[in-house]
Backbone as XML, in Angstrom:
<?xml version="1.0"?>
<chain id="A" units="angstrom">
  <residue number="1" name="UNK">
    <atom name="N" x="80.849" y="161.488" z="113.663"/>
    <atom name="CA" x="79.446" y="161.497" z="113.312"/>
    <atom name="C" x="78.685" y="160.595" z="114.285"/>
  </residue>
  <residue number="2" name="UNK">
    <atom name="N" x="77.849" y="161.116" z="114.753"/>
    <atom name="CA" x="76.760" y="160.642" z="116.069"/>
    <atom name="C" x="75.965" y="159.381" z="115.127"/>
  </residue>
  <residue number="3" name="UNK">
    <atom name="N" x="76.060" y="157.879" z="115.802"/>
    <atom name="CA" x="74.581" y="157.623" z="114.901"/>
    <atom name="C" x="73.023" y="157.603" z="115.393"/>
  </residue>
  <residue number="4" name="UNK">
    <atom name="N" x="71.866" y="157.650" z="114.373"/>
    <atom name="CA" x="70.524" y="158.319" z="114.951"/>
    <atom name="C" x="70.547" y="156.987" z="115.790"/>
  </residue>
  <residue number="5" name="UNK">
    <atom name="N" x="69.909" y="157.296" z="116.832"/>
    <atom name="CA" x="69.260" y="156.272" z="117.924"/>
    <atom name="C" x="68.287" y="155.635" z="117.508"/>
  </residue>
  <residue number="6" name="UNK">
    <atom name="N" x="68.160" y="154.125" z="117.588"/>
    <atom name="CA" x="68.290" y="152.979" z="116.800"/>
    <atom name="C" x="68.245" y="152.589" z="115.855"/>
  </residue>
  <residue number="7" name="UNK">
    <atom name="N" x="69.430" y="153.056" z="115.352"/>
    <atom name="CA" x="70.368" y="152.395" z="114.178"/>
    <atom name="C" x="71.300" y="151.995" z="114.377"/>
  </residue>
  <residue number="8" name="UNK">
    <atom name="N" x="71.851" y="150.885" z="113.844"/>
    <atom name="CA" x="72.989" y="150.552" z="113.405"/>
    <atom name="C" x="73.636" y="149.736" z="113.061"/>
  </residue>
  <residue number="9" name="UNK">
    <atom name="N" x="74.372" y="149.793" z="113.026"/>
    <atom name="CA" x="75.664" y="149.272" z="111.491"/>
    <atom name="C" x="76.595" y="147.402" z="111.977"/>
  </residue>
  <residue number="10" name="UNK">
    <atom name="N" x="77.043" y="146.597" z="111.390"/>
    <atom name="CA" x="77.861" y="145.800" z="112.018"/>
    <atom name="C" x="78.445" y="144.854" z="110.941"/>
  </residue>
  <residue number="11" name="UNK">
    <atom name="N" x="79.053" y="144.305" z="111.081"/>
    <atom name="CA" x="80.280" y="143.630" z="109.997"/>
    <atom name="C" x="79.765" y="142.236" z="110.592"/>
  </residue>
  <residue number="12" name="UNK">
    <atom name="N" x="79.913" y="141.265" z="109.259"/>
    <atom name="CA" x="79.931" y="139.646" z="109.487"/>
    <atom name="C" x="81.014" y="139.613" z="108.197"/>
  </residue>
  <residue number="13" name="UNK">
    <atom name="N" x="81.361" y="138.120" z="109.284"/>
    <atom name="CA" x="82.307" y="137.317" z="107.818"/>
    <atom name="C" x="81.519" y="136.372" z="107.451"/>
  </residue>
  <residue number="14" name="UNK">
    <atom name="N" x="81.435" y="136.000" z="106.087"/>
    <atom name="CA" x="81.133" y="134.764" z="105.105"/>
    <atom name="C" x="82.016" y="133.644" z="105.344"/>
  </residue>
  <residue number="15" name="UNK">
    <atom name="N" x="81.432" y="132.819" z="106.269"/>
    <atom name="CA" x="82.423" y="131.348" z="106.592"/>
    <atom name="C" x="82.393" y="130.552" z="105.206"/>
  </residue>
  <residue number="16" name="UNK">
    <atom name="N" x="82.985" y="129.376" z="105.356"/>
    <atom name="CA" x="83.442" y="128.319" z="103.778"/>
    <atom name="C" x="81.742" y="127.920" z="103.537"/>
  </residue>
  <residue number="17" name="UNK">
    <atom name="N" x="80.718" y="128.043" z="104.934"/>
    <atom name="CA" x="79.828" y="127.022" z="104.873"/>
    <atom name="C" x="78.754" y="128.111" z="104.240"/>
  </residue>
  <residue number="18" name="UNK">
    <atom name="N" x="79.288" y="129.288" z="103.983"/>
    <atom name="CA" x="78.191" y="130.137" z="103.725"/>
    <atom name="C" x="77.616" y="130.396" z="104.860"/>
  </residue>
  <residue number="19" name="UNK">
    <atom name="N" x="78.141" y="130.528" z="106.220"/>
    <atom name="CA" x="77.399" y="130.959" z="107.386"/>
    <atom name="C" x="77.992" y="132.478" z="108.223"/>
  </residue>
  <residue number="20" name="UNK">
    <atom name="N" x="77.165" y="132.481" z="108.603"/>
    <atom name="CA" x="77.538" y="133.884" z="108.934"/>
    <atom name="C" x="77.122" y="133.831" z="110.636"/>
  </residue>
  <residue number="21" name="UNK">
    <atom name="N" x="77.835" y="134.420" z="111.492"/>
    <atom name="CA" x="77.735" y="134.857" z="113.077"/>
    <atom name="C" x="77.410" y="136.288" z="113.290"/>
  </residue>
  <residue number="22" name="UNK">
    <atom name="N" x="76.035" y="136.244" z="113.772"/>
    <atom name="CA" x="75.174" y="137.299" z="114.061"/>
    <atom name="C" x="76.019" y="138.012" z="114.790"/>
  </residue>
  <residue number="23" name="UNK">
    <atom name="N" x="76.617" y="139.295" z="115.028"/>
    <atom name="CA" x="77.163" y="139.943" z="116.482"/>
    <atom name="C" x="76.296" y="140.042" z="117.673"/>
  </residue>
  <residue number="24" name="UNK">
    <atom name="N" x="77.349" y="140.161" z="118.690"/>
    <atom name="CA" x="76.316" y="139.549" z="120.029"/>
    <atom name="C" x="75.660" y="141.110" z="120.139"/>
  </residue>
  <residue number="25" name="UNK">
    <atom name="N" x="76.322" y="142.172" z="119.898"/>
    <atom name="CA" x="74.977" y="143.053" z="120.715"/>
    <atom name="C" x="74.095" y="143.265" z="119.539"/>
  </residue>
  <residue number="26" name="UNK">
    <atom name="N" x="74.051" y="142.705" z="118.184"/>
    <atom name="CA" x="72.439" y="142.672" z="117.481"/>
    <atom name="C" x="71.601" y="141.462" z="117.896"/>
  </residue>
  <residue number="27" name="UNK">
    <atom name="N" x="72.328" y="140.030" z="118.674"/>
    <atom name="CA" x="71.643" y="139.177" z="119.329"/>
    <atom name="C" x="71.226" y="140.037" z="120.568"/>
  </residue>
  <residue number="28" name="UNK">
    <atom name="N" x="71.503" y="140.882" z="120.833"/>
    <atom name="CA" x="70.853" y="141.199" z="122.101"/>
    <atom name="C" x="70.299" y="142.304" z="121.460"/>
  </residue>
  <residue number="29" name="UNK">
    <atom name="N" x="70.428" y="143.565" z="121.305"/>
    <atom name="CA" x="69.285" y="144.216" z="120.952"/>
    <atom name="C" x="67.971" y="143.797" z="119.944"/>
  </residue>
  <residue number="30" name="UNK">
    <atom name="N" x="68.119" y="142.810" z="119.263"/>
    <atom name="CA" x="66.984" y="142.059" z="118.702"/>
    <atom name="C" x="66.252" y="140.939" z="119.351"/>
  </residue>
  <residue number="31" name="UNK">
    <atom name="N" x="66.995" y="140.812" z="120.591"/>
    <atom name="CA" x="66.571" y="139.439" z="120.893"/>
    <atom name="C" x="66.850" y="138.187" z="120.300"/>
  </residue>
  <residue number="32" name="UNK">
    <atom name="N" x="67.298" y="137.680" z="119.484"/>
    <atom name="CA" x="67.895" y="136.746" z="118.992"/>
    <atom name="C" x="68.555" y="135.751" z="119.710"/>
  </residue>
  <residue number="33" name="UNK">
    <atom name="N" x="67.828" y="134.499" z="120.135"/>
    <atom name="CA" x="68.497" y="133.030" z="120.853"/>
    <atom name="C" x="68.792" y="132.040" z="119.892"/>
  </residue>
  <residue number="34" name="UNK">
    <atom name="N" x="69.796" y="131.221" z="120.543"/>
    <atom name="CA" x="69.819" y="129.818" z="120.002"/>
    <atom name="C" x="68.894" y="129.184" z="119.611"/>
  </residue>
  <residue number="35" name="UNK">
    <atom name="N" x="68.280" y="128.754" z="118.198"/>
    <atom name="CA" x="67.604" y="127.848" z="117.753"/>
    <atom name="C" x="65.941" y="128.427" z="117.372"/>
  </residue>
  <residue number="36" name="UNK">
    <atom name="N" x="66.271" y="130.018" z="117.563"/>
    <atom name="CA" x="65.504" y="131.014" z="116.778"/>
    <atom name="C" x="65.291" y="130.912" z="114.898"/>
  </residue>
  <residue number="37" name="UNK">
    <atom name="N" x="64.564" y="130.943" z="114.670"/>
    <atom name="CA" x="64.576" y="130.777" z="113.022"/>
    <atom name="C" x="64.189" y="131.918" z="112.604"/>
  </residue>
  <residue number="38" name="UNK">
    <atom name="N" x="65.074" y="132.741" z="111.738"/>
    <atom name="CA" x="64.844" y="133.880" z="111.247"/>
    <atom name="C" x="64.550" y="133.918" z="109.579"/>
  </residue>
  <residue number="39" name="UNK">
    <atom name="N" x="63.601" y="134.884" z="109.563"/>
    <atom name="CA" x="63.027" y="135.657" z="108.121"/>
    <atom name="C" x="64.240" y="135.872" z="106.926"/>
  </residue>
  <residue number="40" name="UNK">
    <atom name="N" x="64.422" y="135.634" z="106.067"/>
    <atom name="CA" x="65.851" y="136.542" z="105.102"/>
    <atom name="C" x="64.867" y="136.601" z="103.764"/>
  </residue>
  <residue number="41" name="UNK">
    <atom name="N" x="65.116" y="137.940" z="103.596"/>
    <atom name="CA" x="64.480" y="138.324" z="102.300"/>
    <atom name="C" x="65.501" y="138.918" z="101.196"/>
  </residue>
  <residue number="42" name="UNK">
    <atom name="N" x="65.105" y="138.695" z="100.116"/>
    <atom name="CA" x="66.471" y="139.114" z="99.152"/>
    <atom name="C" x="65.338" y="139.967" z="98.170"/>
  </residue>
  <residue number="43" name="UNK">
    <atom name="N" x="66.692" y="140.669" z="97.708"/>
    <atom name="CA" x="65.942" y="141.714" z="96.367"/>
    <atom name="C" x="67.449" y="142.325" z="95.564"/>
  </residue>
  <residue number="44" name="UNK">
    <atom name="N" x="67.219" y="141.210" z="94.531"/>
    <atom name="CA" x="68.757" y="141.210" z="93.811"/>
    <atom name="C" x="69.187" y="143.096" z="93.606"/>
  </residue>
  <residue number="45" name="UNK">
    <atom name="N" x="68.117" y="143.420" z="93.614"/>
    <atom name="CA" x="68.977" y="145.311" z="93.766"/>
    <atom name="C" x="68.918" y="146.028" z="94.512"/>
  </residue>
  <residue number="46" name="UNK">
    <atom name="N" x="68.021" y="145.233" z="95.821"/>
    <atom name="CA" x="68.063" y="146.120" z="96.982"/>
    <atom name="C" x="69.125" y="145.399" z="98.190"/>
  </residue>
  <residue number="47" name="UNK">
    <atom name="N" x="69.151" y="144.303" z="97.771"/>
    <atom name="CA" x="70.200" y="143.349" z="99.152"/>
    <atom name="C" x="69.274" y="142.488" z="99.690"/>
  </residue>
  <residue number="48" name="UNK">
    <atom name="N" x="69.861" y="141.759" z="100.670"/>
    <atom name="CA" x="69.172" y="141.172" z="101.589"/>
    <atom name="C" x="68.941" y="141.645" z="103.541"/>
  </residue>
  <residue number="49" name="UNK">
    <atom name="N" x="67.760" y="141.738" z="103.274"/>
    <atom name="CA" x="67.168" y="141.874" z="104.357"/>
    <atom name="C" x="66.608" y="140.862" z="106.105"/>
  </residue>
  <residue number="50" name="UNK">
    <atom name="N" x="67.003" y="140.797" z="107.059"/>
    <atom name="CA" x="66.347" y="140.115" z="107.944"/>
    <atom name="C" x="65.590" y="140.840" z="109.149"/>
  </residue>
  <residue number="51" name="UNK">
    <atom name="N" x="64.279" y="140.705" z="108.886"/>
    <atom name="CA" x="63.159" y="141.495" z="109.531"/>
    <atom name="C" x="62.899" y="141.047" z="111.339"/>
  </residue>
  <residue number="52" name="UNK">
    <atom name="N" x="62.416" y="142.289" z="111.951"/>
    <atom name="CA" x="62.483" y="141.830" z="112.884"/>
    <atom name="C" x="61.822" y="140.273" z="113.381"/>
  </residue>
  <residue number="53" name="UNK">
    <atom name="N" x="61.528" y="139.567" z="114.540"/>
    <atom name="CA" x="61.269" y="138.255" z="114.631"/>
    <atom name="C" x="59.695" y="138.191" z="114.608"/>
  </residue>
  <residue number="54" name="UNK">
    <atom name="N" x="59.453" y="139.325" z="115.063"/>
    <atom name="CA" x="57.685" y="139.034" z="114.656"/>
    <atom name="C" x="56.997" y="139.181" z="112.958"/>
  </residue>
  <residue number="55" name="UNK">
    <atom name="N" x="57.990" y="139.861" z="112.388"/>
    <atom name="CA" x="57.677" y="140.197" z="111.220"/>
    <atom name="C" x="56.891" y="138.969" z="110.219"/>
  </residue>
  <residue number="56" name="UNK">
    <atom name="N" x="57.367" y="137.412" z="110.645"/>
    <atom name="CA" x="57.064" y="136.495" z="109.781"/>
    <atom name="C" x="55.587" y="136.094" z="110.044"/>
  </residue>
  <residue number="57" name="UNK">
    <atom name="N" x="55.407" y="136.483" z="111.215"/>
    <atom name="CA" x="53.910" y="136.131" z="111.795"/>
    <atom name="C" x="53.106" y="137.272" z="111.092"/>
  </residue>
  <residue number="58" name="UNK">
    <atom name="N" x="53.817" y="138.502" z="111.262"/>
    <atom name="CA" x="53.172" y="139.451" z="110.536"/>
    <atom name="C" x="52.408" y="139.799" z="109.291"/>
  </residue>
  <residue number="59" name="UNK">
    <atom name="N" x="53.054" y="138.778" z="108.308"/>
    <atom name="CA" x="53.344" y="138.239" z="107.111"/>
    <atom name="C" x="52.179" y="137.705" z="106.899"/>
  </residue>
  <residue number="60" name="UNK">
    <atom name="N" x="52.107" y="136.061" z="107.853"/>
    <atom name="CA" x="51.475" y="135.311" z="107.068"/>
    <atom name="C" x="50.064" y="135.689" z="107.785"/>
  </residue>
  <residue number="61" name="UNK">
    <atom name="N" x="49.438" y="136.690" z="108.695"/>
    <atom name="CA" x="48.742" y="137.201" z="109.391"/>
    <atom name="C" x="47.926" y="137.532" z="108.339"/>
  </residue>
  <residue number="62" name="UNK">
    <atom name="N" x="48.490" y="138.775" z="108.124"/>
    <atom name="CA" x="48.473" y="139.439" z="106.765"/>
    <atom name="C" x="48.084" y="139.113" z="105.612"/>
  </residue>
  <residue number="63" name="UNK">
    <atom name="N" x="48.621" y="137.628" z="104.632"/>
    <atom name="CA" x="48.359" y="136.849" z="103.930"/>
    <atom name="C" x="47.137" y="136.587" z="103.891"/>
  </residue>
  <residue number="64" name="UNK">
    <atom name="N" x="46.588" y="135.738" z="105.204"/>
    <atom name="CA" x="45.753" y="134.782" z="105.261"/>
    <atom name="C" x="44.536" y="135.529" z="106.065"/>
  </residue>
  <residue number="65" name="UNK">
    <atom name="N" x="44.776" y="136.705" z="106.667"/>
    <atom name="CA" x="43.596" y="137.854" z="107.331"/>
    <atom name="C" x="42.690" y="137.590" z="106.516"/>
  </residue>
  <residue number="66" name="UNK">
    <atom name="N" x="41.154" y="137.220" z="106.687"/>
    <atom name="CA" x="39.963" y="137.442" z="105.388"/>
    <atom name="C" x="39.803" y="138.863" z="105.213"/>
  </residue>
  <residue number="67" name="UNK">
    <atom name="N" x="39.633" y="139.530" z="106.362"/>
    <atom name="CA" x="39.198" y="140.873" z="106.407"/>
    <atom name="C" x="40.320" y="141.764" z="105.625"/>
  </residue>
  <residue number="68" name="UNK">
    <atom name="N" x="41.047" y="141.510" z="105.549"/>
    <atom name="CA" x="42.093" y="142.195" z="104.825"/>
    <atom name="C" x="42.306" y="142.069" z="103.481"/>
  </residue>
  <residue number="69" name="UNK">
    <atom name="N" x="41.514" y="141.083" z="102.882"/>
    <atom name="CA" x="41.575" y="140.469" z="101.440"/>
    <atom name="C" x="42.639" y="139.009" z="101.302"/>
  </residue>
  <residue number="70" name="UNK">
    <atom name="N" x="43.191" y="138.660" z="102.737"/>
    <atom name="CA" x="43.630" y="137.034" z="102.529"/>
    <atom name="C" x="42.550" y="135.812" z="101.830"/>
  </residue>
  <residue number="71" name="UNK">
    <atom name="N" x="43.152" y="135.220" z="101.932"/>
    <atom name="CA" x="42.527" y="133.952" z="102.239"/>
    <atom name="C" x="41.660" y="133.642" z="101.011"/>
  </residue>
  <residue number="72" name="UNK">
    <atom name="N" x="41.676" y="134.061" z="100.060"/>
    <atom name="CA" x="41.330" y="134.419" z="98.553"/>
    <atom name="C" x="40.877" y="132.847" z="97.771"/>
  </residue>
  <residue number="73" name="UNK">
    <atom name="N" x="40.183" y="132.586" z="97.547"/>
    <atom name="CA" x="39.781" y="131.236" z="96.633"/>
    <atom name="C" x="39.165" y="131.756" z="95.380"/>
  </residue>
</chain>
């Protein structure tokens, strides 16, 4: 089975510390460096999620946009 072009799949282990090692070609097709701080979102029935790296800017963009209905008092 072919997979669709860009997707895909990859295995981590759960270390003692609760840490986990990104695989190097999702550090490289995401871009992902040393001392990068990434997004993790959970949804006890959907899993957990980590969005791409702009996504968090996206977020609080979003949030706090007036024009968009942010920024709310």
């Amino acid at each position: 089975m072919a997979t669709p072009k860009g997707k895909y799949a990859w295995t981590a282990t759960v270390g003692e510390k609760g840490q986990i090692v990104i695989p190097k070609q999702a550090r490289d097709v995401f871009g992902i460096k040393p001392g990068d701080t990434l997004l993790i979102l959970g949804d006890e029935e959907r899993g957990i999620a980590i969005p791409p790296k702009g996504a968090f800017a996206e977020l609080f963009n979003m949030a706090f946009d007036k024009e968009n209905g942010g920024d709310r008092q």
